[in-house]
Residue frames as a rotation matrix with the C-alpha (Angstrom) as fourth column:
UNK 1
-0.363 -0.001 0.932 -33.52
-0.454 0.873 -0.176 30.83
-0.813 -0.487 -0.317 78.90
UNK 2
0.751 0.610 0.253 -35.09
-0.068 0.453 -0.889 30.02
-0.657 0.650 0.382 75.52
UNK 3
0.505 -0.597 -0.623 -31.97
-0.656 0.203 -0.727 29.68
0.561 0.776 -0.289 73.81
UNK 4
0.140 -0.733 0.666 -30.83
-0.921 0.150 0.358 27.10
-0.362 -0.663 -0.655 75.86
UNK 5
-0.198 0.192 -0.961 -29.83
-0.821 0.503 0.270 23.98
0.535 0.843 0.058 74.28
UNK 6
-0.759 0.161 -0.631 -30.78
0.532 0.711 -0.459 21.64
0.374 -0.684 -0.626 77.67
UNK 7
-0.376 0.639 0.671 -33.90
-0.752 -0.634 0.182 22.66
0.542 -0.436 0.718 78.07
UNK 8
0.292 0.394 -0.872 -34.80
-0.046 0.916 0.399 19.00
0.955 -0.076 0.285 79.90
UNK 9
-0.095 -0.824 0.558 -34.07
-0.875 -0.197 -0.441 19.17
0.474 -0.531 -0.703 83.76
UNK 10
0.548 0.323 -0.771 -33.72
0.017 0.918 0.397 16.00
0.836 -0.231 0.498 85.95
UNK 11
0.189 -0.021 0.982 -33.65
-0.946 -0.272 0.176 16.11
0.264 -0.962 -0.071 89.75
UNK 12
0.522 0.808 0.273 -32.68
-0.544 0.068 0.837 14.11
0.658 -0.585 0.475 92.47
UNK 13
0.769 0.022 0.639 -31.62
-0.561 -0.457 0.691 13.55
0.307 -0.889 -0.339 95.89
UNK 14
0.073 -0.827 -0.558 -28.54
0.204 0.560 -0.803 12.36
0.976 -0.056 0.210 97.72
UNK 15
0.922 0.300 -0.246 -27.93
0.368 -0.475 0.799 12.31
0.123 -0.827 -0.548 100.97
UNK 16
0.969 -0.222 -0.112 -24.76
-0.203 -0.966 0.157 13.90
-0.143 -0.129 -0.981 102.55
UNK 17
0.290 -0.934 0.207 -22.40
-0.257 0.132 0.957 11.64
-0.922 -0.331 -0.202 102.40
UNK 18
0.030 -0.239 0.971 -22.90
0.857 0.506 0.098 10.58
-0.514 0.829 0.220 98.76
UNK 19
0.941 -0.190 0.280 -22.46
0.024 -0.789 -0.614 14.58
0.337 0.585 -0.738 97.73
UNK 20
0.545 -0.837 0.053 -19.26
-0.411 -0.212 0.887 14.56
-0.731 -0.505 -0.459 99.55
UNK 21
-0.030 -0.390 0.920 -18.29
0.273 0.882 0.383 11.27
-0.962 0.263 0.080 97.90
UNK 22
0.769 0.299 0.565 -19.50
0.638 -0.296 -0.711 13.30
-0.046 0.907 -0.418 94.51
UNK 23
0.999 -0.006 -0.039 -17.48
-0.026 -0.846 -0.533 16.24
-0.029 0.534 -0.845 94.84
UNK 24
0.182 -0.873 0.453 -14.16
-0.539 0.296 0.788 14.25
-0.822 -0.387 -0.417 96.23
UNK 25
0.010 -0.308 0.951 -14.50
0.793 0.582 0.180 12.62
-0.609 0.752 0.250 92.77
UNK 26
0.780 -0.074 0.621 -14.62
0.457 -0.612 -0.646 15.75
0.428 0.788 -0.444 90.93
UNK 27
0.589 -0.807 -0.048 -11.85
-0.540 -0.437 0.720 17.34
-0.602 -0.398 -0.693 93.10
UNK 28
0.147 -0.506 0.850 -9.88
0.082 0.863 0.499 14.24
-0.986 -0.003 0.168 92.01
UNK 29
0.086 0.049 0.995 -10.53
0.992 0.085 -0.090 14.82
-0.089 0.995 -0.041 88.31
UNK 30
-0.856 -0.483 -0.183 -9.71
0.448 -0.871 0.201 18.82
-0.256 0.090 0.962 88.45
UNK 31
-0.858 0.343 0.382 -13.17
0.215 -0.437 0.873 20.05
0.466 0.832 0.301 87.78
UNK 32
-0.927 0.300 -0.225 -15.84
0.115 -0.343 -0.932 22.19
-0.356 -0.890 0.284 89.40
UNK 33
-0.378 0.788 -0.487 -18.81
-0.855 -0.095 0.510 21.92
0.355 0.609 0.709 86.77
UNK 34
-0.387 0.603 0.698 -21.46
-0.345 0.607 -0.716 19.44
-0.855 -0.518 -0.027 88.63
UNK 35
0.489 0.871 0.040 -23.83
-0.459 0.296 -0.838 19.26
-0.742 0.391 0.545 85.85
UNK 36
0.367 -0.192 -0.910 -21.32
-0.827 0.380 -0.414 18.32
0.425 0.905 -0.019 83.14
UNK 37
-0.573 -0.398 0.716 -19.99
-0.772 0.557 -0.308 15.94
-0.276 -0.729 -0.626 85.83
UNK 38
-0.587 0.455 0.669 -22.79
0.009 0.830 -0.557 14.35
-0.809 -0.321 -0.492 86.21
UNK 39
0.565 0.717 -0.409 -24.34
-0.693 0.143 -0.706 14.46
-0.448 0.682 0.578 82.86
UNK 40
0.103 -0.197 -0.975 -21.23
-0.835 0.515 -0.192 12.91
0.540 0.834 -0.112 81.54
UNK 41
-0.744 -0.208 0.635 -21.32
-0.576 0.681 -0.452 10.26
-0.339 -0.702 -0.626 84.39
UNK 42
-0.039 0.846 0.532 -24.81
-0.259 0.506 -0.823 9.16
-0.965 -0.170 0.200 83.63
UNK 43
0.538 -0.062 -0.840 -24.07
-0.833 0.108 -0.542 9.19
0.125 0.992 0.007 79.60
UNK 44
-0.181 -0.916 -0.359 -20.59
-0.731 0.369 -0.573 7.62
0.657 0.158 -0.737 79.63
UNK 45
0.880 0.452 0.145 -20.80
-0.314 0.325 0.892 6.09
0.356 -0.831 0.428 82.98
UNK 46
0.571 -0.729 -0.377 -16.98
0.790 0.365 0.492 6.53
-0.221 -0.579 0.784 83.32
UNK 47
0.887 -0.461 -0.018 -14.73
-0.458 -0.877 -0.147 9.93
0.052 0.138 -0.989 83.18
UNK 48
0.449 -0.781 -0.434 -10.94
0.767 0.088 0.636 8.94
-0.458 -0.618 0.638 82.73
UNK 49
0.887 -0.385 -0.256 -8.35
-0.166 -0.781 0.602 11.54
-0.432 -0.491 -0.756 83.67
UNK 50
0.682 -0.727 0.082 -5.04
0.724 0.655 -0.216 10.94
0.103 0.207 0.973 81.92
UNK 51
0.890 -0.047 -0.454 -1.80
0.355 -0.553 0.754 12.41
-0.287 -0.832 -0.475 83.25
UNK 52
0.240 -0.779 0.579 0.85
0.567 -0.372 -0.735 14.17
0.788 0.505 0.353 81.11
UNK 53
0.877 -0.449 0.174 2.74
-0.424 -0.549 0.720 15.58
-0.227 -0.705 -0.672 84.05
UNK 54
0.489 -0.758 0.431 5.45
0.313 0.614 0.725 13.43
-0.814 -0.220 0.537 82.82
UNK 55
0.278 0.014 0.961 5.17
0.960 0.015 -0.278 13.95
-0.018 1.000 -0.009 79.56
UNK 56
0.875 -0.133 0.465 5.35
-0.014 -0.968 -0.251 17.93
0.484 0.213 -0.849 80.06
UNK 57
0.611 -0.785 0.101 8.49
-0.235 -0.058 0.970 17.44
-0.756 -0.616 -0.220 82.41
UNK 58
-0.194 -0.805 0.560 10.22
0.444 0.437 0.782 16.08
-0.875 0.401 0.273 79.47
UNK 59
0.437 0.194 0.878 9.11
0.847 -0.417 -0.329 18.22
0.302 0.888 -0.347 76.84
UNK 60
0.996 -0.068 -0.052 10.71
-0.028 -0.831 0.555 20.71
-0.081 -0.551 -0.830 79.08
UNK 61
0.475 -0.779 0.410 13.84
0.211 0.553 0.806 18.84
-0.854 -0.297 0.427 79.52
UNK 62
-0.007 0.027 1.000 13.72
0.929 0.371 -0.003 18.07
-0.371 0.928 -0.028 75.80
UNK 63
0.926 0.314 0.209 13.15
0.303 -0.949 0.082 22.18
0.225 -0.013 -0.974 75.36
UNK 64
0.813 -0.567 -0.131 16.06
-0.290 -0.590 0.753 23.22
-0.504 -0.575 -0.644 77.34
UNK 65
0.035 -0.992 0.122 18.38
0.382 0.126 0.916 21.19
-0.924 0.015 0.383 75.47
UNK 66
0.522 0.361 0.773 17.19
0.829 0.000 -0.559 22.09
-0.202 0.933 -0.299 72.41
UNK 67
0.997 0.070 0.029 17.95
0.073 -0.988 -0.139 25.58
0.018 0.141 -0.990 73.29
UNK 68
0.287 -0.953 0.092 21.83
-0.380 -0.025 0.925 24.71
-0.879 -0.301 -0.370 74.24
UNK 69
-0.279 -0.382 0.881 22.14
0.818 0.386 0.426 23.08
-0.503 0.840 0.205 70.74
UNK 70
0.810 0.303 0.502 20.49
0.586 -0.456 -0.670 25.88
0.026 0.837 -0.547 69.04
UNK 71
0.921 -0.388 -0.023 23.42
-0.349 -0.852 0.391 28.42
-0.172 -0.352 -0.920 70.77
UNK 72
-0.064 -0.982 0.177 25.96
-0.009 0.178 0.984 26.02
-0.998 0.062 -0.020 69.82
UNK 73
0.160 0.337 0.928 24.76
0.904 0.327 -0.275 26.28
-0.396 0.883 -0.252 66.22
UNK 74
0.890 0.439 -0.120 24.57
0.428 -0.897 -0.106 29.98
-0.154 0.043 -0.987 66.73
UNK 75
0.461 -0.876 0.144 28.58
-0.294 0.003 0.956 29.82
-0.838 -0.483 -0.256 67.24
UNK 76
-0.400 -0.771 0.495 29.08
0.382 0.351 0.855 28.20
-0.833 0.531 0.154 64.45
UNK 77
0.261 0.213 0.942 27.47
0.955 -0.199 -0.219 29.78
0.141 0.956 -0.256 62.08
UNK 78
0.989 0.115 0.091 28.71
0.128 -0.981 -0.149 33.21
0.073 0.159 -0.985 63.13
UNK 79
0.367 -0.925 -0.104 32.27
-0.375 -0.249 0.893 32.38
-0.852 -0.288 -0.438 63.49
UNK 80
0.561 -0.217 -0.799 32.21
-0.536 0.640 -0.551 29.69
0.630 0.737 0.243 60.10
UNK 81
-0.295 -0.830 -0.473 33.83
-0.683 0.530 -0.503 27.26
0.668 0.175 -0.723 62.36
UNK 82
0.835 0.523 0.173 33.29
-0.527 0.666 0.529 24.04
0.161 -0.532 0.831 63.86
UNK 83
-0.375 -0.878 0.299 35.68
-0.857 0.206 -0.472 22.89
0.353 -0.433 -0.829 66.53
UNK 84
-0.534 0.070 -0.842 36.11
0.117 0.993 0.009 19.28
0.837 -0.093 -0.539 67.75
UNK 85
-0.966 0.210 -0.149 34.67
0.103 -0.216 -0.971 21.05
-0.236 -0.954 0.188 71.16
UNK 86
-0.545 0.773 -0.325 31.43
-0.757 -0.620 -0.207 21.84
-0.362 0.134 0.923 69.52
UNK 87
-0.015 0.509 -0.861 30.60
-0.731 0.582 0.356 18.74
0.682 0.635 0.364 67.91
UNK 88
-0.923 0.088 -0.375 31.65
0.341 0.638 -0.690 16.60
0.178 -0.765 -0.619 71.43
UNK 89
-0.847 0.530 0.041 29.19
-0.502 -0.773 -0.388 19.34
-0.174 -0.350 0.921 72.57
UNK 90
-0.167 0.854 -0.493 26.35
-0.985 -0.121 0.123 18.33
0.045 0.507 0.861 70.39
UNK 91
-0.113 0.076 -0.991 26.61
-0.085 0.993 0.086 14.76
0.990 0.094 -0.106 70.39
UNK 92
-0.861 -0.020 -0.508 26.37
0.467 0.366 -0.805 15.07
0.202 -0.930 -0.306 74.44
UNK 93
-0.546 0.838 -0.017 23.15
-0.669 -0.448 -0.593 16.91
-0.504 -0.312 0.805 74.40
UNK 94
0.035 0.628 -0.777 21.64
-0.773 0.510 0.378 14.71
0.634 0.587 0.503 71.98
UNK 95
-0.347 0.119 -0.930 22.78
0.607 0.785 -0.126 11.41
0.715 -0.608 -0.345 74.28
UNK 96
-0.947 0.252 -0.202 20.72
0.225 0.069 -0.972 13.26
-0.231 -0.965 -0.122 77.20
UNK 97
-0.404 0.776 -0.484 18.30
-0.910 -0.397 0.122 13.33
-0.097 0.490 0.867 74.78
UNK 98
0.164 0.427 -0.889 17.84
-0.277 0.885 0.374 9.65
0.947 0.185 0.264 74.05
UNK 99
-0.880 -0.079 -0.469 18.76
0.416 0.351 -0.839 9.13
0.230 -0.933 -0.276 77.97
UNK 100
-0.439 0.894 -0.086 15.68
-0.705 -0.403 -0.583 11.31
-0.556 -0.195 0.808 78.68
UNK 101
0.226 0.815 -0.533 13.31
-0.959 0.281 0.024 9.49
0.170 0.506 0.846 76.34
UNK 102
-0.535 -0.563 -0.631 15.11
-0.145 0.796 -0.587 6.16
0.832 -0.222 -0.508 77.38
UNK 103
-0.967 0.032 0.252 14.20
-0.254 -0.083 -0.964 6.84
-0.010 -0.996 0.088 81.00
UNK 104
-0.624 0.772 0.119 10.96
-0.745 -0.542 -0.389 7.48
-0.235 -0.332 0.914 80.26
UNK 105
-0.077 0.404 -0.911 9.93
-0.812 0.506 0.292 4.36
0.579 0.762 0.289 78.07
């Protein structure tokens, strides 16, 4: 306990419905640490939460096509040739690229 770097404690009371009302805001915010909760509540006196669930759905998206251009690259460079099929190819993955990032904006 002497190496602790909060050595300062500060107490005190709620009743039952305003711990509920506490921990339904940490649920909400993904996080099971009270004290940093509420230390950064009483610092800050606001926590925000910002949601890249989109953002990772399209980096995924954005991922997958990548990987179908990389295999049509892979084709041509091991055969030396580049058929009108391969370039239609590539130029339609890229437009569901900018349609993805389109969508999203």
């Amino acid at each position: 306990m002497a190496n602790r770097k909060r050595k300062n404690q500060i107490l005190f009371c709620v009743t039952d419905e305003e711990k509920q009302m506490i921990q339904e805001k940490m649920k909400s915010l993904g996080t099971t640490n009270m004290g940093a909760y509420l230390r950064k509540m009483a610092i800050d006196g606001y926590i925000i939460k910002v949601d890249y669930s989109e953002q990772r759905k399209l980096a995924a998206e954005v991922n997958k096509i990548g990987v179908n251009i990389n295999q049509i690259c892979k084709r041509i460079n091991s055969t030396e040739r580049i058929y009108a099929e391969d370039i239609s190819e590539l130029k339609s993955r890229m437009e569901d690229v900018w349609q993805l990032l389109k969508s999203k904006l």
